[in-house]
C-alpha positions as CSV (number, residue, x, y, z in Angstrom):
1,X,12.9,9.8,14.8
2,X,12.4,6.5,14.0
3,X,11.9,4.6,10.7
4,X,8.9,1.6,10.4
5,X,8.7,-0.5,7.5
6,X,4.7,-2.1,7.3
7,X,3.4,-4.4,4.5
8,X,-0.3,-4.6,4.7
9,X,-2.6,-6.9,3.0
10,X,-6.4,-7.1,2.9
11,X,-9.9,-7.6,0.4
12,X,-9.8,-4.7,-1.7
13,X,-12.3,-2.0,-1.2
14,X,-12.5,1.9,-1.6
15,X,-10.5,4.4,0.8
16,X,-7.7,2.2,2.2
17,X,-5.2,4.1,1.4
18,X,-7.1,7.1,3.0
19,X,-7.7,5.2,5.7
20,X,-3.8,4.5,6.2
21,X,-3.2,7.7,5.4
22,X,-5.2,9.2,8.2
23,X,-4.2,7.0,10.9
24,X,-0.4,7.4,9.8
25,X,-1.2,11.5,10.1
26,X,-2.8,10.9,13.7
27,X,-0.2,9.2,15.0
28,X,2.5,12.1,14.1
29,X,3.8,9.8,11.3
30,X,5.5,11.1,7.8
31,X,4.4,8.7,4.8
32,X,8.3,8.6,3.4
33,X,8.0,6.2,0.3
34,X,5.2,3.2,-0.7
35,X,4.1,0.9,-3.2
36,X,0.4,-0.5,-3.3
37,X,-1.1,-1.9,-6.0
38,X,-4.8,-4.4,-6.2
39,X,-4.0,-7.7,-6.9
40,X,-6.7,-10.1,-7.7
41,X,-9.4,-8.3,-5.9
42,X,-6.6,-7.9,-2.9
43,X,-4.9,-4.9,-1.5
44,X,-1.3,-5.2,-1.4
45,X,1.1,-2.6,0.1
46,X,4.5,-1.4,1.7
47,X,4.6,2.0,3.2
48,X,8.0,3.5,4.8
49,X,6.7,6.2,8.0
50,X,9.3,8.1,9.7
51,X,7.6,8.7,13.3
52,X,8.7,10.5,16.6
53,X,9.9,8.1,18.9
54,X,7.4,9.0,21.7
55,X,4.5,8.0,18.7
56,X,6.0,5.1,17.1
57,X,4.6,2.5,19.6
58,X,1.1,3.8,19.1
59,X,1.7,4.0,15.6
60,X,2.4,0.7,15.4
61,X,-0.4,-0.8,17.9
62,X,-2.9,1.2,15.5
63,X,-2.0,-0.3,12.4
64,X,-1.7,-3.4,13.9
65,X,-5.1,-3.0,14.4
66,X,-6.5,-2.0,10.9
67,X,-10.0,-4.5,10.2
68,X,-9.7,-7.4,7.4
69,X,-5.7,-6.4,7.1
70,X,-3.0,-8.5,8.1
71,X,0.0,-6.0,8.7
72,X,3.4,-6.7,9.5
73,X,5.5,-3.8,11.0
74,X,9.5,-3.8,10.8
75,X,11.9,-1.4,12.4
76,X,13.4,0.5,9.3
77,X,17.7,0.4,8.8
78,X,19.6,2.2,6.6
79,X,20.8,-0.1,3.6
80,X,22.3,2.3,1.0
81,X,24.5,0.1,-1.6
82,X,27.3,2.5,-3.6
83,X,26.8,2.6,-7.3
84,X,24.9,3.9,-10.2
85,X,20.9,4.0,-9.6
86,X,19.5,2.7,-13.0
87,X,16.0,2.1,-14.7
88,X,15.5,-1.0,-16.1
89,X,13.0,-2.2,-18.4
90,X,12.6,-5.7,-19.6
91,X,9.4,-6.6,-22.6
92,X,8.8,-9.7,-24.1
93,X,6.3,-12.6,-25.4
94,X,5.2,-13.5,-21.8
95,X,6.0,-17.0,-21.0
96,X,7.5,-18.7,-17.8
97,X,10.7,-18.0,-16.3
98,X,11.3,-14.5,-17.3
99,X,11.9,-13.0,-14.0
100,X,14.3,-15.9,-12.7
101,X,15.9,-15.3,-16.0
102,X,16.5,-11.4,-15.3
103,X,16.8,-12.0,-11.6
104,X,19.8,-15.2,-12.9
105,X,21.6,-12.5,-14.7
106,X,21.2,-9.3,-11.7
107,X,22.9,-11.7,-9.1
108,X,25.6,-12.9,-11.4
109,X,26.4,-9.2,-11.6
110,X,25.9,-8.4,-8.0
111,X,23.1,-6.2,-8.9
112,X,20.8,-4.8,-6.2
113,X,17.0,-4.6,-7.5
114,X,15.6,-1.5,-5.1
115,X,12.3,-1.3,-7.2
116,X,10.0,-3.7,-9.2
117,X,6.9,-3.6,-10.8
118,X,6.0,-6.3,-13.4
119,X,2.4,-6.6,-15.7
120,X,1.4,-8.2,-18.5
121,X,-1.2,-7.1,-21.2
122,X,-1.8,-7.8,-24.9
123,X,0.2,-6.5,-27.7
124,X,-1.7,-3.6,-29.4
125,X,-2.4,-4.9,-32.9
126,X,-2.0,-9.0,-32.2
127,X,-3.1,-9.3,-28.9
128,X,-0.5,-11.9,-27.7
129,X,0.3,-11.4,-24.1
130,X,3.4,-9.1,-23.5
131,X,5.3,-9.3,-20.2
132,X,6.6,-6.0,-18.9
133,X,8.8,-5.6,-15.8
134,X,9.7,-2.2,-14.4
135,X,12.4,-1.7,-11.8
136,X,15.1,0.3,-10.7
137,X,18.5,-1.3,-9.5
138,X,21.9,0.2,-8.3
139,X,24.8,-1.0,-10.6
140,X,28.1,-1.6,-8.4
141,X,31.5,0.0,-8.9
142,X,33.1,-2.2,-11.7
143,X,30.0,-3.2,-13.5
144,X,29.1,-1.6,-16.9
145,X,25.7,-0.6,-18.9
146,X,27.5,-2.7,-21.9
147,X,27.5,-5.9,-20.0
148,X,24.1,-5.5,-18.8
149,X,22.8,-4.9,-21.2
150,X,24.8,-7.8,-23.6
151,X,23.8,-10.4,-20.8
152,X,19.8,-9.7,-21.0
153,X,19.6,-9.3,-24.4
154,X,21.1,-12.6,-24.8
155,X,18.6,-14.1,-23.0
156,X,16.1,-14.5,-25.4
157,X,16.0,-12.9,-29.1
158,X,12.1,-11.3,-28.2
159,X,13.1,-9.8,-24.9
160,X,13.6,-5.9,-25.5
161,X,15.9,-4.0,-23.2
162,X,15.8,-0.7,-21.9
163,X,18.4,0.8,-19.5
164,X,18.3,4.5,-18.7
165,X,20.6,6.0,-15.7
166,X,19.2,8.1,-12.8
């Protein structure tokens, strides 16, 4: 079996993902793991396929050739980090910096961000913009919760921490 890794990227319109579903399914591949998500009227995505061997070119030379998508394919590696799988999630006022501010703080810890997902929408009874990030990150051997959590709190005194463990 072999693993490919494609991002895709295209004008958003109806059935895309069934349309990558289908040809993934013709071409004797497993969907393993994705996120997609519409982005200012574009389709984003990453999918992960674990495909035969004997399919995997085909595979590839298919979704190569999706209309109105530019894809890039990769050849998938194993990457596991040792530690403790963690969900993170950050809120505050939205403003600039805010993820180069969380990301500052991950690095200096030697964190590894597997998963992120960021939004921002308007607080329920002022309606000032709120910034929410979403993501799930593998704590090394030696780090603690405690200091995590210390350093991204200090960040800003509006920014609203939330650490749960997997």
């Amino acid at each position: 079996m072999k693993t490919l890794v494609a991002t895709l990227i295209g004008p958003d319109k109806t059935g895309l993902v069934k349309q990558l579903a289908t040809l993934i399914k013709q071409h004797h591949g497993n969907w393993q793991a994705s996120a997609m998500s519409e982005l200012a009227g574009y389709f984003a995505g990453i999918v992960e396929i674990r495909v035969p061997e004997e399919h995997s070119e085909s595979l590839g030379q298919a979704l190569q050739q999706l209309p109105d998508f530019q894809v890039q394919l990769l050849e998938g590696k194993q990457t596991a980090q040792p530690g403790q799988i963690l969900k993170l999630t950050v809120t505050a006022n939205d403003r600039l910096g805010i993820i180069d501010e969380v990301t500052d703080v991950l690095n200096q810890l030697n964190i590894s961000v597997k998963t992120l997902k960021t939004d921002n929408y308007p607080a329920p009874t002022t309606g000032t913009m709120l910034f929410e990030a979403n993501s799930t990150l593998t704590l090394p051997h030696g780090q603690t919760l405690g200091d995590l959590q210390a350093r991204l709190e200090a960040l800003s005194d509006d920014l609203v921490v939330d650490i749960d463990v997997m």
